[in-house]
N, C-alpha and C positions, 0 to 999 in steps of 0.2 A: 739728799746727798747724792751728787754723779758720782759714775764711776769709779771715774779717776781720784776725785777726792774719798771714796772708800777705800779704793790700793792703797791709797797713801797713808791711812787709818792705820789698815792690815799692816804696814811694813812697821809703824810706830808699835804696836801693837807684839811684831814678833820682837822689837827692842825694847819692849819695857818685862820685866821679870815678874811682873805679876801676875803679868798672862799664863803665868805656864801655871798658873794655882789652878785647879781642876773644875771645880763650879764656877769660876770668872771666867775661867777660858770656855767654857762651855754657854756661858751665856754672850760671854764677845764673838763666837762664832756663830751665834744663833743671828744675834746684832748685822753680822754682817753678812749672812744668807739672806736678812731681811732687805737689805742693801739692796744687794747685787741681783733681787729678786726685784725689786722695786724700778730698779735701773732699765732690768731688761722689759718692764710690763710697759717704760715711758715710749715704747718704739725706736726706729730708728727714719733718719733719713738720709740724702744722697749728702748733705750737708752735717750730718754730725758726725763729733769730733772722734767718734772709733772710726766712724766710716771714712774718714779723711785720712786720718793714720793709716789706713792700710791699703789706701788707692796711694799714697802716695810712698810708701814702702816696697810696693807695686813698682810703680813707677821708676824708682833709684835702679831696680833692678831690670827693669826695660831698657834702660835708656842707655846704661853702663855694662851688664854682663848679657843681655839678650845674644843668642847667636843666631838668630832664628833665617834660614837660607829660603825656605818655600816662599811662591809669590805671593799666596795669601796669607801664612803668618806673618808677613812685612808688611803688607795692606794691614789688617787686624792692630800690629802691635801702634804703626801709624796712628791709626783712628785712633787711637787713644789721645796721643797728643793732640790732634784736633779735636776730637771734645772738651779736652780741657785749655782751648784757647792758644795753644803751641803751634800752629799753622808753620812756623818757622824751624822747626825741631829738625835735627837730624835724623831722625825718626823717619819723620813725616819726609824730608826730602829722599832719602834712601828707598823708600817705600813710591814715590813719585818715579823716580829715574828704573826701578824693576818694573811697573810698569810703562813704561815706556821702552825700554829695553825689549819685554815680551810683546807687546803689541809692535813692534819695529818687526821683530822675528814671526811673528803671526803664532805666535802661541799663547792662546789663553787658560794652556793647561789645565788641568781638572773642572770640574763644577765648581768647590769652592773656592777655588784662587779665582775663578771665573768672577763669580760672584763680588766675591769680596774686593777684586778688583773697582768692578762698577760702582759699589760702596763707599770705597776709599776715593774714588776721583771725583764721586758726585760731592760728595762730603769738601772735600778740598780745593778743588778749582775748577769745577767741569767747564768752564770757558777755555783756560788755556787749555785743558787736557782733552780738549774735545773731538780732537781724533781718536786720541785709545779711546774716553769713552766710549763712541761710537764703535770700533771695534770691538769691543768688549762685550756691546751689548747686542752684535751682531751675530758674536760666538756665542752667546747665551742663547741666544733666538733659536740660530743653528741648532744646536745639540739637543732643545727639548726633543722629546721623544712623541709619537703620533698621537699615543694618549693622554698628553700635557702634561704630565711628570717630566723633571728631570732625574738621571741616574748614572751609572756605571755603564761607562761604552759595553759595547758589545751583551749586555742585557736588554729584557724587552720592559724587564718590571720599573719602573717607575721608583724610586727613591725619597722617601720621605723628608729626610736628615736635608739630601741634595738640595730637594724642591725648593724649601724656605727660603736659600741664597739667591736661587732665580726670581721667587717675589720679591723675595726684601731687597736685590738690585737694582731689579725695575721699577720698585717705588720709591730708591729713595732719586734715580735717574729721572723719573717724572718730576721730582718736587722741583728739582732745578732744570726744569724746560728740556728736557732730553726725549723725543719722539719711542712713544710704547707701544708696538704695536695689540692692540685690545685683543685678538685672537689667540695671543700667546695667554694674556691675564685670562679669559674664557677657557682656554685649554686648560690651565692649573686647576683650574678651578673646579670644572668637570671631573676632571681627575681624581682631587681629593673630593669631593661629594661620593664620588662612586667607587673610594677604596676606606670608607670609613666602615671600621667593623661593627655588626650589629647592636654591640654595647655601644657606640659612641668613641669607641678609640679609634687609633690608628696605628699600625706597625709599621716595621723600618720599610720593606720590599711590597708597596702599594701592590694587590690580586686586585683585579677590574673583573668583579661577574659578570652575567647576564642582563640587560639594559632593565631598569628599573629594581634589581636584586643586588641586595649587599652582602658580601660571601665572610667568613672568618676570614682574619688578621692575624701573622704571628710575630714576634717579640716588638709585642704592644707595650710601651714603656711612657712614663709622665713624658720623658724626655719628646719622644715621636708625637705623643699628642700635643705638646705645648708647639713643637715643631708646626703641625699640619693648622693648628687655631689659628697662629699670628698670621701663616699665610692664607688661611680662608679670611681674615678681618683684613689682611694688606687689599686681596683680591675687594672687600666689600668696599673699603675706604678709595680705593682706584678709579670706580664705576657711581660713585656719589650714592651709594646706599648703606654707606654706616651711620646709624643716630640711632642715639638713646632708647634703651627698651625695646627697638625694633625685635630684637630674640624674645620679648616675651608675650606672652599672650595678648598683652593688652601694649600698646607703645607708647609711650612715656614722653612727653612734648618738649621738652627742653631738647633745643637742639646742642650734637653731641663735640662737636669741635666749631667753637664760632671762633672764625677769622676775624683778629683784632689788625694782624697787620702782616703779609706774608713774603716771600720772595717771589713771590709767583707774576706775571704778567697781567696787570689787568686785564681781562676779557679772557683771560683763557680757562676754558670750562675744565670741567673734569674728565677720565678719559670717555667717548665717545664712541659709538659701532659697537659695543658690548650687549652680548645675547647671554649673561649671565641670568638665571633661574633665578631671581632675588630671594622665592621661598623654598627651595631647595638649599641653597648657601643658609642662610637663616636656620635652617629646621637641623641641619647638618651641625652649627655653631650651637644652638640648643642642647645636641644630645652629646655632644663635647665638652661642650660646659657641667653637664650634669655628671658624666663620667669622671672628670676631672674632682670636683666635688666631695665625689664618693674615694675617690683615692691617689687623691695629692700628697706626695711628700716632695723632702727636700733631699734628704738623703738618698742617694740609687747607687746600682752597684759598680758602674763605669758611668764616662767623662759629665764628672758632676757638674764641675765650670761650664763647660758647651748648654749644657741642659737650663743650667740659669738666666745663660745670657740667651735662648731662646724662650725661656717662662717669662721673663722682664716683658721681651716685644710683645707676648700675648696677653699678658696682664696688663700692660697701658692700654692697646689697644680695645681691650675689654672693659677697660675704665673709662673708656669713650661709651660703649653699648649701650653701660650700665647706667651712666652719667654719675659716675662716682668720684667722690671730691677725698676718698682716705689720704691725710697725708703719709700717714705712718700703716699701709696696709699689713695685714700676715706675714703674707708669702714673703714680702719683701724682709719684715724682722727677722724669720725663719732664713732667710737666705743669707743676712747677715753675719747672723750667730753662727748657721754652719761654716761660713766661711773668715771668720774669727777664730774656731777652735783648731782651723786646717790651716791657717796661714802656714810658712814656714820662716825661718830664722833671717833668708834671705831677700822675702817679702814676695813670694812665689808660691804658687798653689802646683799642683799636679794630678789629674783625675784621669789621663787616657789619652790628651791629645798632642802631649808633651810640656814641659816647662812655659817654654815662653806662651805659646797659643792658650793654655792653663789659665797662665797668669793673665792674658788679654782678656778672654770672656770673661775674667770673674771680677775685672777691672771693670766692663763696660756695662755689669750686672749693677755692679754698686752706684756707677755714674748714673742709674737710671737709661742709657743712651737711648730706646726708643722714646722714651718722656719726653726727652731734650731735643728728640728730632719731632714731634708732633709740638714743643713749643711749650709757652707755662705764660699766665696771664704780666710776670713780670719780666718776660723778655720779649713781650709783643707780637708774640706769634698765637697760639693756638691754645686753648684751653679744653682738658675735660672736664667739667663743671670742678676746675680748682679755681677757689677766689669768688667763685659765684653766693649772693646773699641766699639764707634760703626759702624766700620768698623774692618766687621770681617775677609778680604782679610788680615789683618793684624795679626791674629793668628794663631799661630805653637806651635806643640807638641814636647819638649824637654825634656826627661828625665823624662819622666810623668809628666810636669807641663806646663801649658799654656805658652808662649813668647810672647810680642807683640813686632815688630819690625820696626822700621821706613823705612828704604830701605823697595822696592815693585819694583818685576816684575813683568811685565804681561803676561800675558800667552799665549794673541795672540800672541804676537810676537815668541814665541817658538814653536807655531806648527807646522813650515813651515821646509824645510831643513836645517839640521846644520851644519853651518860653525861654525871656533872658537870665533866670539861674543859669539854667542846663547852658546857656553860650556859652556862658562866662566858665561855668566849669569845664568847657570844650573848649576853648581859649586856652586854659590855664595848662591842659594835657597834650594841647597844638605846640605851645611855645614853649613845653618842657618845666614849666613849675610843677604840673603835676602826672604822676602816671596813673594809667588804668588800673584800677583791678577788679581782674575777671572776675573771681569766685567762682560760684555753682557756674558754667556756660553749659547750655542746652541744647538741644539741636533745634529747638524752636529760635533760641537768641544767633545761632551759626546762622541759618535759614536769611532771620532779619538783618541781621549785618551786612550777607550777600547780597537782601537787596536796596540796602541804603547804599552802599558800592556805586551800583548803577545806576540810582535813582533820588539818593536824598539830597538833603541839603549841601551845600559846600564843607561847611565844618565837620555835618555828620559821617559823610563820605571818609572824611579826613581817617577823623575815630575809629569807623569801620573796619576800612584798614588797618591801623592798628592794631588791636583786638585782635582781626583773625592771623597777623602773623606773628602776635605775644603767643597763641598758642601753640606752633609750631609745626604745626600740622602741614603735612605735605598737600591733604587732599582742599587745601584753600590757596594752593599756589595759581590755579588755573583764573581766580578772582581778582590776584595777587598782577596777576600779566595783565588784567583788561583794564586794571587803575593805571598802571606802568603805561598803557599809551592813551591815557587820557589827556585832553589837550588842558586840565589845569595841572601844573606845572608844580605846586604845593602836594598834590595828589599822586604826581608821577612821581616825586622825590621819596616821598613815606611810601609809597608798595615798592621805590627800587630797597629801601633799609630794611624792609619786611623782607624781601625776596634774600639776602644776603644772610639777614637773621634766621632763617627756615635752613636756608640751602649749607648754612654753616661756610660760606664765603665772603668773609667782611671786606674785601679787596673788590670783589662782584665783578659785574659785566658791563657797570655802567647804568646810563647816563650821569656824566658830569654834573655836580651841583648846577652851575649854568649852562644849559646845552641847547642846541637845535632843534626845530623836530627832527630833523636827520637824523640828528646825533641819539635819538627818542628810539626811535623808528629801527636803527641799527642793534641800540641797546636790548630793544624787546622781541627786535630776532635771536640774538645769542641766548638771552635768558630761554625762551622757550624751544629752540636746539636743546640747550642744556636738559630743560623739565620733559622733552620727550627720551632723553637718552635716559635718563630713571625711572620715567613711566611712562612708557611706549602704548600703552592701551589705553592712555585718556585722553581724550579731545582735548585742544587747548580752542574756545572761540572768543574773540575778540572784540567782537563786532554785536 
């Protein structure tokens, strides 16, 4: 029974007169605890129908009694209608013409109009708006502070709440081609690393100790922690080192956002010049996570909405880490429910930061909106292992789009000498009847793959490849570049889909299905640009 169809029970229920007989009425209410118990255990999503009801009761009241005058609660209540597809909204144009009005005047006002500015025009049009953009992202640049926090003029401390708008402008200004400089992402980043308090939280007014020393933190709140996460994972996802497991001891091979199909420019790598600590960020994300863990809620005692729509960003982005596929997670029921019992009459929330801006974050909480900007395997952008089987022996890259296939070979059985079984089963996982599967891989069987790569047969070679970028592992990309400029052409094509499959860029660096050596030879410069900007301490040889 939904719901809806138990309210409707309940009201038949207060109009029939038998209810009010004392052991019936005590068991029809037992009946329908078990319901409404039953309803809330099914989860929610951005798509069901409570949650639709109240983004869009939301919405009647945004669009018709909103008065909202600051730049960034008109950026903020904007995005709204652009995520749900209103690009033409009154909304969204009034919220266009304030920025542009400030950036005419050169005021980018506060941190977060700042922000959210850069947000809303990368979101909506950054071609035409590409001068405020650029201004916007110039005054953002500007105002960080020496220690890569952003904050409150005339402070030296660094601002937690602030900071987030400065990453999450600059990443979503990156996804649509908008020039970042990587010294600012390294300066946040440093930042928060070295104002995380020694539990693993973070407070509002980042304290920077002593180099190498982590000092106490005060009004350490979920809110400032889920704050400082999303922007330590924005910073990791920037510099190409967010993938799956990476935070846990051991790293987990499925890569964490494969690009099925993106807006991005072919050939354009990820950002570049970045001197980020990879395991310092990591170690930092670990003890955050853990802290988080131990005491998560949903309930806090100011701006509740703000806090949710900054948990949202850190929980997607964690869903990348994790390579986790929940449709219906916790956090996110728990976020619904609370903000189901808090509605109001008028379809507005209110936790602290006023009416409309309230009702914006707890609108962009329910849409999911970091999900929706990182992509979902049914709108062809970006997946965190949603949609994926869970046997991944069963996925192949065909024509830039995932396969899964039911035939499976294995791969012990092909490492050994080939006769024409073994071709023919190498035939059948070349031309896509069949996929690999790994099973137990060894470091004996990594060893031999590495050197069929360079030395075996044609087909075997083929396989090889394969295999090492089915498993996802970075430290086989350097094997991954010396097939890419190999002069068979079958061989260059499987390591460039292996290297896109790893690197989590389905869009890649190229070469063209038919291409040059030039066009070869270009391609597997960019690619290994790219593998030295993530790992700068491994030789790439070629030759």
């Amino acid at each position: 029974m939904t719901h809806r169809s138990t309210v409707a029970w309940q009201q038949d229920c207060r109009r029939n007169p038998v209810v009010r007989c004392g052991a019936f009425a005590v068991a029809c209410l037992a009946l329908i605890s078990g319901c409404l118990l039953a309803s809330t255990a099914k989860g929610f999503t951005k798509e069901s129908p409570e949650v639709r009801a109240m983004v869009d009761k939301a919405k009647k009241f945004l669009e018709t009694d909103a008065n909202e005058q600051r730049l960034g609660g008109r950026c903020l209540i904007g995005l709204i209608f652009i995520k749900e597809g209103e690009k033409d909204h009154k909304r969204v144009q009034e919220a266009a013409a304030a920025c542009v009005e400030a950036a005419k005047a050169g005021n980018a006002d506060d941190v977060y109009s700042n922000g959210l500015a850069i947000i809303f025009l990368s979101d909506h049009d950054p071609k035409k708006y590409a001068k405020e953009l650029q201004f916007f992202i110039a005054a953002m640049q500007k105002r960080q502070k020496p220690h890569g926090g952003w904050g409150y003029d005339g402070r030296e401390t660094g601002d937690t709440s602030q900071s987030q708008y400065g990453c999450l402008g600059f990443w979503e200004a990156y996804q649509k081609g908008a020039a970042i400089n990587p010294g600012s992402i390294d300066g946040v980043a440093r930042w928060l690393i070295n104002t995380q308090d020694p539990s693993g939280a973070w407070g509002y007014q980042g304290e920077v100790g002593a180099p190498g020393k982590l000092v106490p933190q005060t009004e350490i709140t979920c809110s400032m922690v889920s704050a400082a996460m999303g922007s330590l994972l924005i910073c990791a996802d920037l510099v190409g080192i967010l993938q799956p497991g990476a935070a846990t001891e051991e790293a987990d091979s499925l890569p964490s956002l494969v690009k099925l199909k993106s807006d991005r420019d072919e050939g354009r790598p990820r950002l570049s010049g970045s001197g980020i600590n990879r395991q310092q960020l990591l170690d930092a994300v670990r003890k955050g996570d853990a802290w988080m863990a131990k005491n998560y809620e949903v309930e806090i005692e100011r701006y509740t909405s703000y806090y949710l729509y900054a948990l949202e960003r850190y929980k997607s982005l964690q869903a990348i880490l994790e390579g986790s596929d929940d449709p219906e997670p916790e956090w996110y029921n728990n976020g619904v429910t609370y903000l189901m019992k808090t509605q109001a009459e008028d379809g507005t929330w209110e936790t602290g930061c006023g009416k409309e801006c309230d009702t914006a974050f707890s609108v962009l909480f329910l849409i999911r909106s970091m999900e929706t900007a990182l992509g979902s395997m049914g709108e062809g952008a970006a997946l965190a292992g949603r949609g994926l089987p869970s046997d991944l022996s069963k996925l192949r890259v065909q024509g830039g789009q995932l396969v899964a296939s039911a035939a499976k070979t294995e791969l012990d059985g092909l490492l050994g000498d080939l006769d024409d079984a073994k071709l023919a089963e190498m035939d059948a996982v070349i031309n896509g009847s069949s996929v690999l599967d790994l099973g137990e891989i060894s470091e004996k069987d990594i060893r031999r793959l590495k050197q069929l790569v360079r030395s075996g047969e044609p087909p075997a070679r083929i396989i090889a490849v394969k295999a090492l970028a089915q498993t996802g592992d970075f430290d086989h990309v350097p094997t991954l570049l010396y097939a890419l400029a190999d002069p068979d052409p079958r061989l260059a094509i499987e390591a460039r889909d292996g290297l896109r499959f790893v690197s989590r860029r389905f869009d890649g660096f190229g070469p063209p299905d038919r291409f040059t050596r030039q066009e070869q030879l270009e391609a597997v410069d960019r690619w290994v640009r790219w593998y030295q900007g993530v790992r700068p301490d491994v030789p790439v040889v070629l030759q």
